[in-house]
N, C-alpha and C positions, 0 to 999 in steps of 0.2 A: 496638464492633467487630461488623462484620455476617459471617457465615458465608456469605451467597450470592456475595460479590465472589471464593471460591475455587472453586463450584462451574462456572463457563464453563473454569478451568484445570484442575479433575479431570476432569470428564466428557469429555472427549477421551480423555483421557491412559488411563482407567480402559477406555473404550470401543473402542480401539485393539487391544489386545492380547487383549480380547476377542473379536473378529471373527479372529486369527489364530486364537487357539486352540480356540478352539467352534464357527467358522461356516469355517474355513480353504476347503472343497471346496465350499460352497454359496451360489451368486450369491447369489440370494432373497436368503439371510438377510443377509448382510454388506449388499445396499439397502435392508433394510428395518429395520436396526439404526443403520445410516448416516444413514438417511432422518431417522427418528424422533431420533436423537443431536442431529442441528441443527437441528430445529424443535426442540427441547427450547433449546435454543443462544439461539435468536432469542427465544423467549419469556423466557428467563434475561437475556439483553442487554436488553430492550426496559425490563424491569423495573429492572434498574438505569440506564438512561439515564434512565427517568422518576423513580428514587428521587435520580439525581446532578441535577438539570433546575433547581432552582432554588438551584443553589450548593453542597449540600452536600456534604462531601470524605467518601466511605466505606474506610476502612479496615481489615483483614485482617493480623493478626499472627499468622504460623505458629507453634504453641507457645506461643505466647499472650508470646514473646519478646518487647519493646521494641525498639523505635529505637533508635539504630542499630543494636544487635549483633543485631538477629532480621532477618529475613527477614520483608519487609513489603512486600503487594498493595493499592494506593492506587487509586478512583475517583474520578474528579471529571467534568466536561462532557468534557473533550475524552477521556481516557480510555474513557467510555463511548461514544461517539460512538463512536469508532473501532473497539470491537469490536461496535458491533451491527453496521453498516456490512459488518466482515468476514463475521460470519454472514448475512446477507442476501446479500450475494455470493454465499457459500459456497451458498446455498440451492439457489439458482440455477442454478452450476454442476454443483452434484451432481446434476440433476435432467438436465441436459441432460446426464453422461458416462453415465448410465445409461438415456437414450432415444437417444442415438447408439453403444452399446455398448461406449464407450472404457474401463468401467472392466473388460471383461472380455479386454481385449486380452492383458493382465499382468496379474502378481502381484501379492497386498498394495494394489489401490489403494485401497481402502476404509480400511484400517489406517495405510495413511500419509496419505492425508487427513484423518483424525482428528490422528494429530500435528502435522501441516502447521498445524492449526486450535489445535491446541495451543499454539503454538510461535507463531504470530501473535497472539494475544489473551492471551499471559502477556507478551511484548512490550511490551506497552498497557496491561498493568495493572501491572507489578513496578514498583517507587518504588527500586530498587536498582542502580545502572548493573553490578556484576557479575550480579546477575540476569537483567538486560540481555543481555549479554555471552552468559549460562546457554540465553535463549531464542531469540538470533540462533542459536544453532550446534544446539539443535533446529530450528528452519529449513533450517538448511543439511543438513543429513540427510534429513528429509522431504523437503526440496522436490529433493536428488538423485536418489529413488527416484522420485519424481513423473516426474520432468523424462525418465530412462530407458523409464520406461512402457514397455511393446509392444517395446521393443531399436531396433536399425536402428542402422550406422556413425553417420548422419550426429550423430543424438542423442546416443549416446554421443560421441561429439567433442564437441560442445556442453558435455553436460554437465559435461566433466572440464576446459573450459573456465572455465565458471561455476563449478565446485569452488576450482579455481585461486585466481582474484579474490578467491572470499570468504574463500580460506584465508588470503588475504594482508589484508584488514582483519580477519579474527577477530587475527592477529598483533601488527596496530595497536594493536587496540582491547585486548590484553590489556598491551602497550607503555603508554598510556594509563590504564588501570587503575590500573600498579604506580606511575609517577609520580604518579597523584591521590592514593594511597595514601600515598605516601613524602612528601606535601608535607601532608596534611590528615587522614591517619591514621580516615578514613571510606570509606565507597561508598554510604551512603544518599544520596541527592538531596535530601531535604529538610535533612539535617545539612550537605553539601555547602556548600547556599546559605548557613548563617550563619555556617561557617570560611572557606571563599574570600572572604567581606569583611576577616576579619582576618587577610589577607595584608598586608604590608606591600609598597612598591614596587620596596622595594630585594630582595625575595626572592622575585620573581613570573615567574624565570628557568623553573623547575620546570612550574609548573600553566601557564604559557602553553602548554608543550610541548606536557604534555597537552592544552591543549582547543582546539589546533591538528590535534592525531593524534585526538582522537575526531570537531572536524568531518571527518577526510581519510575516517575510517570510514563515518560518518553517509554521507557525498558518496559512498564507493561505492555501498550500498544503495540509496541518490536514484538511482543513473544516473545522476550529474552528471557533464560531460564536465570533464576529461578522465578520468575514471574508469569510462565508462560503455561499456567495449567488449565487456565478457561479455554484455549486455543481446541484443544484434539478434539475433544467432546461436540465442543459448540460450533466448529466448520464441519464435521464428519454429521451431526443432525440435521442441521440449516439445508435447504432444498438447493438443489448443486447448482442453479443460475445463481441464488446470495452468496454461496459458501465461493464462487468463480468470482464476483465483487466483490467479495472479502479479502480477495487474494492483494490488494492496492490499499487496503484500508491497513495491513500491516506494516505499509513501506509509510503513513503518516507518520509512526512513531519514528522513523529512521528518517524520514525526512527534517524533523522538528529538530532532532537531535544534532543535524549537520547543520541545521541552517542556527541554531540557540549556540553551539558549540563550535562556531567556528567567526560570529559575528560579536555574541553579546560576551560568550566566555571561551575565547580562542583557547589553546594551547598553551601559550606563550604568556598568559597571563598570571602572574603571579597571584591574585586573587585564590583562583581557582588550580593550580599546579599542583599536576598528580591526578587530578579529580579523571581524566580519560584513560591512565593505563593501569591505575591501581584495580580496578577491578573488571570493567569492561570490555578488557581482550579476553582476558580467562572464562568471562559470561560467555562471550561470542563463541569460545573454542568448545565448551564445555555444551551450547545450542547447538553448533553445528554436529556434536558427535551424538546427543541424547538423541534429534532430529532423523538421523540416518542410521540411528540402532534401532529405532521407534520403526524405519520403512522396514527395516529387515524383520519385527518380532510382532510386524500390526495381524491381525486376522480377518479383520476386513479391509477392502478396498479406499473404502472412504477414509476411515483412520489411519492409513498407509498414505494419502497423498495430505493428509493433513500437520500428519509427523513431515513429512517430506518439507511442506513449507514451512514450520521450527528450523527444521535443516538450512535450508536456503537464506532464512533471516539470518541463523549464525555467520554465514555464509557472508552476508552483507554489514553486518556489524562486526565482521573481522578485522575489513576494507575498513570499516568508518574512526574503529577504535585505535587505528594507526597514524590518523589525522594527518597527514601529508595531502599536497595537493594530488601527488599519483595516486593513493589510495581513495580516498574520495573519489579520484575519477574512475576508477575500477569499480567504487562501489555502486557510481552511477549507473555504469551500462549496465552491472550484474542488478542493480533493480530492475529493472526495463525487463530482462529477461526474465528474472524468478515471476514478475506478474505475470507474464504472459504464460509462462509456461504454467502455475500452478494453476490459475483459471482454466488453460487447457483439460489439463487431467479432472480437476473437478467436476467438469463436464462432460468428460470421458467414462468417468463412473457412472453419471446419469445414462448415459449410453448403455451401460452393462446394467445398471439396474433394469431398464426398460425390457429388455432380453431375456431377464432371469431372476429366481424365486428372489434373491439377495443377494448380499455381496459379501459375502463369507466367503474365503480365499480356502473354498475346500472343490474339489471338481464336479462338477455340474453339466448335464446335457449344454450343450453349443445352444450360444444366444444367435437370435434373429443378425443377421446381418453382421458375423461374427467375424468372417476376413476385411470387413471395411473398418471395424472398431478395432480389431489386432491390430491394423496397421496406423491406425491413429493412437492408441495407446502405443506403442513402440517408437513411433515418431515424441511423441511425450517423454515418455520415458526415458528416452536420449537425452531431450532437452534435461530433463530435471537431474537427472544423474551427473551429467557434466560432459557424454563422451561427444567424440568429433562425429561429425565437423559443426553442430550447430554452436548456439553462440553460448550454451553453456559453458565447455568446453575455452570456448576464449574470454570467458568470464573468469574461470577460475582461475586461467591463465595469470589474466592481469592482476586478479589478486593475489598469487604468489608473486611475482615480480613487484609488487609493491610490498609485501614483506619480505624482501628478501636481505635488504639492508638493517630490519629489522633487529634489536637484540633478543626477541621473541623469533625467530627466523624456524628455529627447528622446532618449535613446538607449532607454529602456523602451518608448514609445510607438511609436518608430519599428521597434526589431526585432519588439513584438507585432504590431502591422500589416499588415508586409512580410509576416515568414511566416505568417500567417492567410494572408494572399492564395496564399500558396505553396500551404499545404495546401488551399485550395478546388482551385486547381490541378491537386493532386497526385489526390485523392480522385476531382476529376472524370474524369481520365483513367482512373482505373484502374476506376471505376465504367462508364464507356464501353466501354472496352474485354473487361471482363467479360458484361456484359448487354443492349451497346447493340446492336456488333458484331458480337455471336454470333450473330445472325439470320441475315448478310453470310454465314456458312460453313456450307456443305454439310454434313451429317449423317453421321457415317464409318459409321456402324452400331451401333456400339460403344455397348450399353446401360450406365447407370448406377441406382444405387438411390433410391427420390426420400428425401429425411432423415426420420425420425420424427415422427411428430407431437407426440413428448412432446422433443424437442430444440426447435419452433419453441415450443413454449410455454415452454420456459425462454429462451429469446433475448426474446420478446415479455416476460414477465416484469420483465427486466435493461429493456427500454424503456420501460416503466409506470414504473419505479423515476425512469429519467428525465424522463418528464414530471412525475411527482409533485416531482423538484425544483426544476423549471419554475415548476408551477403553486404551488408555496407556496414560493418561493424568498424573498418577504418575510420571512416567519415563519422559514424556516431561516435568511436572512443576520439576523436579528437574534440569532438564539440565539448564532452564531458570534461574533458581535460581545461577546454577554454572554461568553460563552466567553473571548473573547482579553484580557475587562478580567481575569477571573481568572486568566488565564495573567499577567497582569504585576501584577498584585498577590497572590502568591503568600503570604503569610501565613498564611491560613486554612489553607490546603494542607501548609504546615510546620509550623504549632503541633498540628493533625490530626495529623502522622505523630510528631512532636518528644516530643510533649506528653504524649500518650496514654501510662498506663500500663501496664506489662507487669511480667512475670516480673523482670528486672532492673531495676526501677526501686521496686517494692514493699519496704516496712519489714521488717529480719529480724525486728521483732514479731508483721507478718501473714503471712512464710514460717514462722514454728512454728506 
């Protein structure tokens, strides 16, 4: 048992409540506690992605409890992957709300970024779907003080939008729970996987339910359509350093989904057979094209990269609803990417807002600093679109080659296609119309402030991130690939959490 796999889920949580109560009245302190918190973060992820890198499962029993009745934080590849990931985002972000001034608009942003960060990376590491359950609804908290930021009508409607939706799968998902419960008398994941084998088929009425209601949960968090209506509104209002954190809080639902769906209710399990291609490819095709007709028909900016990442999830719940080890591993890198990229343009809007009256995609005198943000939006814009050479482009790659054996083959290829073309489309107009345009219009007078320079260096940062998965896109699609054979041969992973002894598994010889 290793002690470090809980210190990325203290150190938030410890650091949060610290900055209210010590540093409450003083910016300084609350960035430079903030600062230091996730570089501390990144350094902590980094180490355990390279201690999980060649297979090893590390595990974390609170209380030093057993499986299943303790409370138990599980690393493996994809685990870690996904929370260094979030803190390198997070890095990023923080860097640019505090060179654009956003975290001093409101209250507590500091404080609830740290749980936000909390609440995302216990997600990714708890092996317990009620812990699960425990760090969705720290999210949903966090991320509704986030999303309020600064006040304004329009965000507050939003947000009590997005409150709504997620009140109604936290509802699901504890519906869900009580049925896994009442049919297999667990909630660890790893014990899950070896009593839903010993279902029989005549009594598989129960747990289909369930892991029919935890995919409909998973599917809201994804922004799977039809599920995915709190999304446009509630990222296009949220202030662009949340709505760039949001962009990872999407890939939970897609995370949950691969790690539930490939462990507790594989494919190949007669239990649940069907439950992945009966509806969940045609979800995926049908996000990816609403997504990239949405970039083409948005009229603002912000509601244009927000559709965009609907887009992108389809995108990645193409890969996941094909359930192959190649496809998973295409889905993997194509995550890595869509975060990075959407967080980009997110922040790339705040760019143009900073510059100009709004961001209504009608033409408008030239913003402050206008050929440094064209060419960061255009750099963006590639990425998101899919064209070469970055690693979109080799994202979608590998998800048609993973559909390509597919019996869905020409319905996969053909909606990836269509809408790539849509969104080069979409992007180019609005890219035009932003920067090309704005030459064509007289000057009103009306000065604007040009953005920080410690804002474009975190924008530039978020694109470094993406050539770096560009330029070793080899090296990462093979990891992923090792990654997804461990996701489907789950063994190791189980006898790690199953096996391991604890407090209640220990001889009453060695408890006296």
């Amino acid at each position: 048992m290793t002690h470090w796999l809980i210190v990325p889920v203290i150190l938030p949580a410890l650091l949060a409540p610290f900055i209210v109560l010590a540093a409450r009245y003083h910016i300084g302190i609350q960035r430079a506690f903030s600062v230091v918190g996730v570089l501390a973060l990144v350094a902590l992820t980094a180490g355990l992605a390279v201690a999980t890198s060649d297979g090893t499962v590390l595990l974390y029993q609170l209380g030093d409890w057993a499986a299943p009745f303790g409370i138990v934080l599980v690393g493996d590849r994809l685990s870690t992957m996904m929370v260094l990931l979030t803190t390198v985002l997070a890095l990023f972000v923080l860097l640019y709300a505090i060179g654009s001034g956003w975290d001093d608009r409101g209250r507590h942003f500091h404080a609830l970024f740290q749980f936000q960060l909390m609440g995302i990376i216990g997600a990714f590491l708890t092996g317990d779907l009620f812990n699960l359950f425990v760090f969705f609804e720290v999210l949903l908290i966090a991320s509704y003080g986030l999303m309020i930021h600064a006040g304004g009508n329009a965000r507050m409607k939003a947000g009590l939008q997005y409150v709504l939706f997620n009140l109604i799968g936290s509802t699901l998902f504890l519906f869900a729970l009580g049925a896994i419960y009442a049919e297999t008398g667990t909630l660890n994941m790893a014990d899950l996987a070896q009593r839903v084998t010993l279902i029989t088929p005549e009594e598989t009425v129960g747990i289909r339910v369930a892991a029919v209601l935890l995919l409909l949960v998973f599917a809201i968090k994804a922004a799977l359509v039809p599920l995915h209506f709190w999304l446009p509104s509630s990222y296009a209002e949220a202030p662009a350093p949340v709505a760039a954190l949001f962009a990872i809080m999407t890939k939970v639902g897609a995370y949950a989904i691969i790690r539930v769906y490939t462990m507790v209710f594989p494919p190949d399990l007669e239990v649940t057979s069907g439950l992945h291609d009966v509806w969940l490819l045609p979800a995926a095709l049908v996000s990816l094209a609403i997504g990239m007709t949405g970039v083409l028909a948005a009229k603002k900016l912000d509601r244009l990269v927000a559709f965009s990442v609907i887009g992108s999830m389809g995108m990645v719940m193409v890969a996941i609803s094909l359930f192959t080890p190649q496809s998973i591993a295409a889905a993997l890198y194509y995550i890595v990417h869509s975060t990075l990229a959407g967080a980009t343009l997110f922040l790339i809007s705040d760019l143009v807002r900073t510059g100009r009256a709004n961001l209504e995609l009608t033409p408008q005198p030239a913003i402050s600093g206008n050929a440094l943000t064209a060419a960061l939006f255009f750099v963006g814009a590639i990425a998101m679109a899919g064209l070469p050479p970055l690693s979109g482009f080799l994202g979608k790659l590998l998800v048609l080659d993973a559909g390509y054996n597919s019996d869905k083959m020409v319905w996969i290829w053909a909606v990836v296609l269509i809408s790539s073309l849509v969104s080069i489309v979409g992007f180019s107009r609005a890219g035009s119309i932003l920067f090309w345009k704005a030459h064509s219009v007289e000057p009103t007078g009306q000065t604007f402030q040009r953005p920080a320079a410690l804002s474009y260096v975190a924008v530039g940062g978020l694109i470094a991130m993406l050539i770096a998965h560009t330029v070793f896109a080899g090296k990462v699609h093979g990891y992923t690939t090792t990654m997804a054979a461990q996701l489907f041969a789950p063994e190791p992973y189980i006898s790690t959490v199953v096996d391991t002894p604890g407090k209640l598994s220990k001889p009453k010889t060695e408890e006296k």
